[in-house]
C-alpha positions in Angstrom: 0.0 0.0 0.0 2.9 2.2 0.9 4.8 1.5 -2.2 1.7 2.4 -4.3 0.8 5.8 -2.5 4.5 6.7 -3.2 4.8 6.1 -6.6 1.4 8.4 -7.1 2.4 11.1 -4.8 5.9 10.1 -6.9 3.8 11.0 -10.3 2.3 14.2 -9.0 5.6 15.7 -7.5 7.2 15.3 -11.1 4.0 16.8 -12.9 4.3 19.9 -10.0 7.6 20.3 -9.9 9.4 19.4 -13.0 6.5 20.4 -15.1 5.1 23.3 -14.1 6.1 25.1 -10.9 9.7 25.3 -12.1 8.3 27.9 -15.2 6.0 29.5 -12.7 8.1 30.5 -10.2 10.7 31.4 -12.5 8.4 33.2 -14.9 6.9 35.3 -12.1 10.5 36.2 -10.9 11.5 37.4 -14.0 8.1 38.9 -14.7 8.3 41.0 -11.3 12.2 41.6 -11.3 11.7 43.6 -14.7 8.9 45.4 -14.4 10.4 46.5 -11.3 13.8 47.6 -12.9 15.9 45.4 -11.1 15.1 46.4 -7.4 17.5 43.7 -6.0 20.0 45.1 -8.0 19.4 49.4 -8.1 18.6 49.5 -4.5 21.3 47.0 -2.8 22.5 49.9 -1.0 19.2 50.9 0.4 18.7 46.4 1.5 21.9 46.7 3.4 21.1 50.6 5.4 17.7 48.8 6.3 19.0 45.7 7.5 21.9 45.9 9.1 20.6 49.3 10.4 17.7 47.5 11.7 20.1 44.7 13.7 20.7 47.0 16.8 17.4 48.8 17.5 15.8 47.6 20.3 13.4 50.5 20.7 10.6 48.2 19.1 9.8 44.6 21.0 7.4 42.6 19.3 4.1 42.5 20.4 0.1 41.6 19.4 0.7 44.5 16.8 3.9 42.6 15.1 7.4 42.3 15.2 10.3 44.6 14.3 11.5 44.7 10.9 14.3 42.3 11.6 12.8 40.2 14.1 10.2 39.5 10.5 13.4 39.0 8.8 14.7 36.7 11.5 11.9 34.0 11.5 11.7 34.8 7.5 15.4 33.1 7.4 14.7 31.1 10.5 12.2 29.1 7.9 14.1 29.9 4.9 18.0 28.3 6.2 17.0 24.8 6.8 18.0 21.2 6.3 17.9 22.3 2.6 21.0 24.6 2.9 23.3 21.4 3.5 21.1 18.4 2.2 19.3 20.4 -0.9 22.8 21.5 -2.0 24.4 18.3 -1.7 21.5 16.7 -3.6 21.4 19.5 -6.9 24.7 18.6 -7.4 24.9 15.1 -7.1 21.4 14.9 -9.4 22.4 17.8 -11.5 26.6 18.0 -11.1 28.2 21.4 -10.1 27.1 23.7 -12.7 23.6 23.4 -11.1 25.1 25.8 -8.5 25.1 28.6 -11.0 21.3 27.9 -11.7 20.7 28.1 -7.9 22.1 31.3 -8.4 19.9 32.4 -11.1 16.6 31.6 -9.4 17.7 33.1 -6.2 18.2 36.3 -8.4 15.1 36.3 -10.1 13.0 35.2 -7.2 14.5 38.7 -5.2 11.9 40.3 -7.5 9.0 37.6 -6.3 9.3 37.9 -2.5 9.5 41.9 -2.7 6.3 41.4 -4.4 5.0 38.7 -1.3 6.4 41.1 1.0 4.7 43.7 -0.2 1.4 42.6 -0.8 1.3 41.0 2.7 2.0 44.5 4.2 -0.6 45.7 2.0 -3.5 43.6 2.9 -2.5 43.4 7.0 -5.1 41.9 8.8 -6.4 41.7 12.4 -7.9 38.2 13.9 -9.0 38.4 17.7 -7.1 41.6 18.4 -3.6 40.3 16.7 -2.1 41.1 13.7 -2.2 38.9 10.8 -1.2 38.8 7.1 -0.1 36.4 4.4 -1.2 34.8 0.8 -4.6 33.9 2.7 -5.5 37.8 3.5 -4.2 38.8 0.0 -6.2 36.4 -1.7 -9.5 36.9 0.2 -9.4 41.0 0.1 -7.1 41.7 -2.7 -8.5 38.7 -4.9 -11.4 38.7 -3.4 -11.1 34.4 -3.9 -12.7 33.1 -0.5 -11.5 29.6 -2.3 -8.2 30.2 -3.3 -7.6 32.0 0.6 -9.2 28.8 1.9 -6.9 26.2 -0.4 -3.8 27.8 0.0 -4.4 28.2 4.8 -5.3 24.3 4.2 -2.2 23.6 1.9 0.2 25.2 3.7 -1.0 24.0 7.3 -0.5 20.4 6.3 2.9 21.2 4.4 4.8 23.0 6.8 2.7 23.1 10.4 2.3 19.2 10.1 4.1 17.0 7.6 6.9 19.8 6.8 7.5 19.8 10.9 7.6 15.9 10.9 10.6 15.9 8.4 12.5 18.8 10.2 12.4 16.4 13.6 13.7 13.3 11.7 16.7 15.1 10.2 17.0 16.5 14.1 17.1 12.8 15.5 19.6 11.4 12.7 21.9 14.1 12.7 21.9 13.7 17.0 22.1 9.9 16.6 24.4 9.7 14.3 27.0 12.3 15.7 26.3 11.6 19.5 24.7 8.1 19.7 21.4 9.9 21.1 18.5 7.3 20.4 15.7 8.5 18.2 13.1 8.9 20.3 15.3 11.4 23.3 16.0 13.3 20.2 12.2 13.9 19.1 11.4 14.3 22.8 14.3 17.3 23.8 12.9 19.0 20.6 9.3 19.0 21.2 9.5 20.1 24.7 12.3 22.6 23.3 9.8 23.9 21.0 6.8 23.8 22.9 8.3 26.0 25.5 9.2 28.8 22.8 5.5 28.4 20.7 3.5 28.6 24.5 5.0 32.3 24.6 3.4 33.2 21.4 4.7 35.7 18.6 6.5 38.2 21.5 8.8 34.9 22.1 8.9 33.3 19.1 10.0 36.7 17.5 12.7 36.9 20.3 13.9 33.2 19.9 14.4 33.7 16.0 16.1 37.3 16.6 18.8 35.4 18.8 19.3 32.2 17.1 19.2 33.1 13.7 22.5 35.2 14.0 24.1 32.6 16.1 23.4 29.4 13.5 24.7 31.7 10.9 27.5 32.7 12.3 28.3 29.4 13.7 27.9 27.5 10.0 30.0 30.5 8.3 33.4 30.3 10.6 33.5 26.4 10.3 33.3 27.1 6.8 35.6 29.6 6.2 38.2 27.5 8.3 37.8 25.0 5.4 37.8 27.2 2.8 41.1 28.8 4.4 42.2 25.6 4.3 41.8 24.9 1.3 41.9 28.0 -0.4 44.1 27.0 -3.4 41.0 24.9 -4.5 38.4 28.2 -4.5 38.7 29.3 -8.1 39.0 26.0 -9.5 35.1 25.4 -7.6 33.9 28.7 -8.9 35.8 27.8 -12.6 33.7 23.8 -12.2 30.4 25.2 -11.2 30.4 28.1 -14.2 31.9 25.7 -17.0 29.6 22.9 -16.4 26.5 25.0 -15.8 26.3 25.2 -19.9 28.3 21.9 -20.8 27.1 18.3 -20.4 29.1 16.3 -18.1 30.3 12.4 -18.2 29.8 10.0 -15.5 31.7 10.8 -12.8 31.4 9.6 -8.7 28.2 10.4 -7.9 27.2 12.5 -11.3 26.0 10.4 -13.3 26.0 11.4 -16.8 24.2 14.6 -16.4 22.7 16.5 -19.0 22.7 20.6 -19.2 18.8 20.3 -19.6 18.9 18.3 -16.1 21.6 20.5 -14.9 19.2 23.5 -15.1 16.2 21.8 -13.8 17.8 20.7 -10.4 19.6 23.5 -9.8 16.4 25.9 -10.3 14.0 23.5 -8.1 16.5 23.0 -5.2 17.0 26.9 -5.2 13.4 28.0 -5.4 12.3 25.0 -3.0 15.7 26.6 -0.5 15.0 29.9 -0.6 11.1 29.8 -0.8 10.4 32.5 -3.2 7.3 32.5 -4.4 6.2 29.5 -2.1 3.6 31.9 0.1 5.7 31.2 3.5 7.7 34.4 4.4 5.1 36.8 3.8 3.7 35.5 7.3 6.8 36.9 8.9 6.9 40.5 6.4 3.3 41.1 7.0 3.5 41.7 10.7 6.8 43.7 10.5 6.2 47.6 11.8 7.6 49.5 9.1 6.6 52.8 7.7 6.1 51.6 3.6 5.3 48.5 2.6 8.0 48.8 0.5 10.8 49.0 3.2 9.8 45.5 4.1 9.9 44.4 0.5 13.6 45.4 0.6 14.5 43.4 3.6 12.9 40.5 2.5 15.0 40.6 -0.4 18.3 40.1 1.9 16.3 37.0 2.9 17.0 35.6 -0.5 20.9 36.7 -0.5 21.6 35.5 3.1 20.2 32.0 2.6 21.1 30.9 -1.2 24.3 33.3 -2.4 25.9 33.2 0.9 24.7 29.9 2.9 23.7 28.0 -0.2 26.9 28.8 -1.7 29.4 28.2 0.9 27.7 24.5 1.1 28.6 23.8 -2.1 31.7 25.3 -2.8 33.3 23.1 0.2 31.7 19.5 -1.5 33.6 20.4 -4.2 36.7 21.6 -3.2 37.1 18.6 -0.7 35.8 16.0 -3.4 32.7 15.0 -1.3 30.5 15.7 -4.7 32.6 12.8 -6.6 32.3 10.4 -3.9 28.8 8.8 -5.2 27.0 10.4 -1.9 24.3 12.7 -2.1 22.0 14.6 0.4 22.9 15.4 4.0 25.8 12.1 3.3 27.5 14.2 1.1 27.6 17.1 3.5 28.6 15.2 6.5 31.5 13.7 4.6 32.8 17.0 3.2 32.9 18.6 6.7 34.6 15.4 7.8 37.2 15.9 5.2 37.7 19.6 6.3 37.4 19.5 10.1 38.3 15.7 10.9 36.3 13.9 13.3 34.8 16.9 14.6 33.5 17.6 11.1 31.0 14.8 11.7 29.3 16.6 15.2 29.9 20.2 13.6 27.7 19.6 10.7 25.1 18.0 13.3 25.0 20.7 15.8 24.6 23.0 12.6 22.0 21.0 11.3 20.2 21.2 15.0 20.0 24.8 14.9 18.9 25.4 11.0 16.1 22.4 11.1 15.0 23.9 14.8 14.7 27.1 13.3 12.9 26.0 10.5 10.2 24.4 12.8 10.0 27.5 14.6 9.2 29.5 11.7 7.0 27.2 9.8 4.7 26.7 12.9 4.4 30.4 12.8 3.3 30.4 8.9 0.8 27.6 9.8 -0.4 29.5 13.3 -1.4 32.4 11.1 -3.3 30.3 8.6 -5.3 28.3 11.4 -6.2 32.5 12.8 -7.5 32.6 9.0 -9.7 29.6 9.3 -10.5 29.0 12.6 -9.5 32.3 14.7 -7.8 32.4 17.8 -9.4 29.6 19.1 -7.8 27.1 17.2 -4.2 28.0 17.9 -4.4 25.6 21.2 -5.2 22.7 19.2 -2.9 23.2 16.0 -0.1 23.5 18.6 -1.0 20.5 20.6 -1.2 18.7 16.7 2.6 20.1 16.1 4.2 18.9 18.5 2.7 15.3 17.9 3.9 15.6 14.5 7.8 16.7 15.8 7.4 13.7 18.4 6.1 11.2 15.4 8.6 12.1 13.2 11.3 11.5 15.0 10.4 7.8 15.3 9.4 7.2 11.7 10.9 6.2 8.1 10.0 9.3 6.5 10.6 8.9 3.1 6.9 8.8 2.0 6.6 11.9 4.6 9.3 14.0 2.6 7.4 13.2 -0.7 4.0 14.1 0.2 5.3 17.4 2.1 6.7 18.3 -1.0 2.9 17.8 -2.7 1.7 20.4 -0.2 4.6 22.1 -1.1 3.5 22.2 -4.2 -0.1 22.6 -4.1 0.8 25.9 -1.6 2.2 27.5 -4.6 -0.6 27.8 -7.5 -2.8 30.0 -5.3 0.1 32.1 -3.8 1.7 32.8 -8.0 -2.3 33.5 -9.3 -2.0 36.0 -6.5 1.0 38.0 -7.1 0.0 37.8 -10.8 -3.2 39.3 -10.5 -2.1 42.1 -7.6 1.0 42.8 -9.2 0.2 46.0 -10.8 -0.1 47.5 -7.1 3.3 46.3 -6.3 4.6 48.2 -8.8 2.8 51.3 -7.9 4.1 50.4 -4.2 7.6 50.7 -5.2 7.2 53.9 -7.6 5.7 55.7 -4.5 8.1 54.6 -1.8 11.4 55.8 -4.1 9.5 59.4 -5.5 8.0 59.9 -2.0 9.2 58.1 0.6 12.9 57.3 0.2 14.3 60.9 -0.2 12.4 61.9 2.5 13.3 59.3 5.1 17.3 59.5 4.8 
């Protein structure tokens, strides 16, 4: 029976993924990132003042009426670096070779444009449930749409993909990486997170907002010094990684390790999937985080949640792959988190082994943290405050559960959800984007002169 469901959810992941949410999500990033002139490239300046400007203030605590700017941005990256940082980069390249780095690249640029536009559009259509502000795809469907059904699929969709089966995953990878690297059974492992978690979720946005703003900086900071010790290291090998991923973006390779033959056409197609599916562009998750941010123009948010994209793919995504190549790991016939593992292990030793679990602790924590936020707001949508008791109770089942399961069959038919989360989310940016546009033309003629 098992085997049967997974070949079908199998069948529909290729018809979503390979067939038509790879053009989507591309098409809408290159749609929004020209009409809008190339924000993510004419107003990098402007991403970096409000960011980094942003990490210091503590004027602002977040509260029933949102989160600070960065505090959004924190649980936006808290969801966005993940297990798919070290597993989803290991597995582009082993299923699509190093050039399917560069292609990473190019949907990370091109999806800049889509999650201003998510960004923007959830500040826009802000909502308030029960006295507590609200926002995401859902609101911007229902009273920018006006599509009670696609606002209904899309809270469904993304409640079972991230809240439930998307949190189930993140524990597994947790209890591996633990067992593997400290001999922790399974089961301790599933049980030290959910309590872990529980106690941050009880405290509601105000702590969740202040978990992410801590950890966030701390994984990333963490994962980047191992890995510049490595690329120090082996530093000689750099341009040769960078000169490997650009020449065989657009030349087919031969069977090599654990690249088997790969084709440019397949290069392309992996290397665009794992970055959209990384960064979540266009997936209808961050604008949770961007919609309850205090800013002053939608816009300013739109711009920070454009870093989002940079931070996790051209800096995190790219650090991950350049050391599987440079140590080899890539030729060794491993792929997914395997890959990883042994490529640290190369680098660091032994220690490389517990480094890349502690690492993968923090980033698949985080990512639970942030996608039970996405779903809380979505269960507020259908169910109001009231139901936020019983969706949490239902979470941490799930991070218990799937800690003690085989999860293949769980991965596929989060990525389904995954999936399904999308259509809405992309007919919704389509049909609002003309205001996004109008957004941005108002915040640089009358906004952005003003505020420096």
């Amino acid at each position: 029976m098992n085997v049967k469901l997974l070949d079908i959810v199998d069948k529909l992941n290729w018809l979503l993924w390979d067939n038509l949410l790879i053009f989507l999500l591309l098409g809408t990033g290159l749609y929004y990132s020209f009409r809008l002139k190339f924000v993510q490239v004419r107003r990098i300046g402007t991403i970096n003042q409000y960011v980094f400007g942003k990490i210091f203030k503590k004027s602002d605590k977040a509260d029933a009426d949102g989160m600070t700017s960065f505090q959004a941005l924190a649980t936006a990256l808290a969801a966005q670096v993940g297990t798919g940082n070290l597993a989803g980069v290991a597995t582009a390249i082993a299923s699509g070779g190093p050039g399917a780095i560069f292609w990473m690249w190019v949907s990370a640029f091109f999806g800049m444009g889509t999650i201003f536009g998510e960004a923007v559009l959830a500040q826009k259509y802000v909502d308030r449930i029960d006295g507590e502000v609200v926002g995401g795809p859902a609101y911007y469907l229902k009273k920018g749409v006006n599509s009670n059904f696609l606002a209904g699929f899309f809270a469904v969709t993304i409640i079972v993909a991230l809240g439930f089966v998307g949190n189930m995953v993140q524990s597994n990878s947790i209890a591996i990486a633990l067992n593997s690297a400290f001999n922790i059974p399974s089961w301790i492992g599933g049980v030290i997170t959910a309590i872990i978690a529980g106690l941050i979720l009880i405290g509601g946005i105000s702590r969740i907002a202040s978990f992410t703003e801590l950890i966030v900086p701390i994984m990333a900071i963490l994962y980047i010094i191992g890995s510049i010790i490595i690329l120090l290291l082996n530093y000689s090998q750099i341009i040769p990684a960078f000169k490997l991923i650009f020449t065989s973006a657009f030349t087919p390779q031969a069977a090599v390790g654990g690249v088997l033959g790969v084709k440019v056409k397949e290069t392309i197609r992996y290397g665009i999937s794992r970055g959209l599916f990384s960064n979540e562009a266009g997936m209808g998750s961050t604008p949770h985080a961007h919609a309850v941010a205090k800013v002053k123009h939608p816009a300013e948010q739109g711009l920070v949640a454009i870093f989002g994209v940079i931070f996790d793919t051209l800096i995190i995504c790219t650090i991950t792959a350049l050391i599987n190549i440079m140590t080899g790991a890539y030729d060794q016939g491993l792929t997914g988190i395997a890959m990883t593992q042994f490529a640290y292990t190369i680098g660091l030793g032994n220690f490389g082994t517990k480094f890349i679990a502690i690492c993968l602790f923090f980033f698949a924590f985080s990512t639970i943290i942030g996608w039970y936020y996405f779903g809380e707001s979505n269960i507020k949508y259908l169910f109001g405050k009231k139901g936020i008791k019983y969706y949490r109770v239902l979470v941490l089942l799930f991070i218990l559960l799937g800690s003690l399961l085989d999860v293949d069959l769980v991965w596929d038919i989060a990525d389904l959800f995954n999936g399904l989360m999308v259509l809405p989310n992309i007919v919704g940016l389509l049909i609002l984007s003309p205001q996004v546009f109008v957004t941005l033309k108002d915040f640089e003629n009358n906004f952005l002169n003003v505020s420096k």
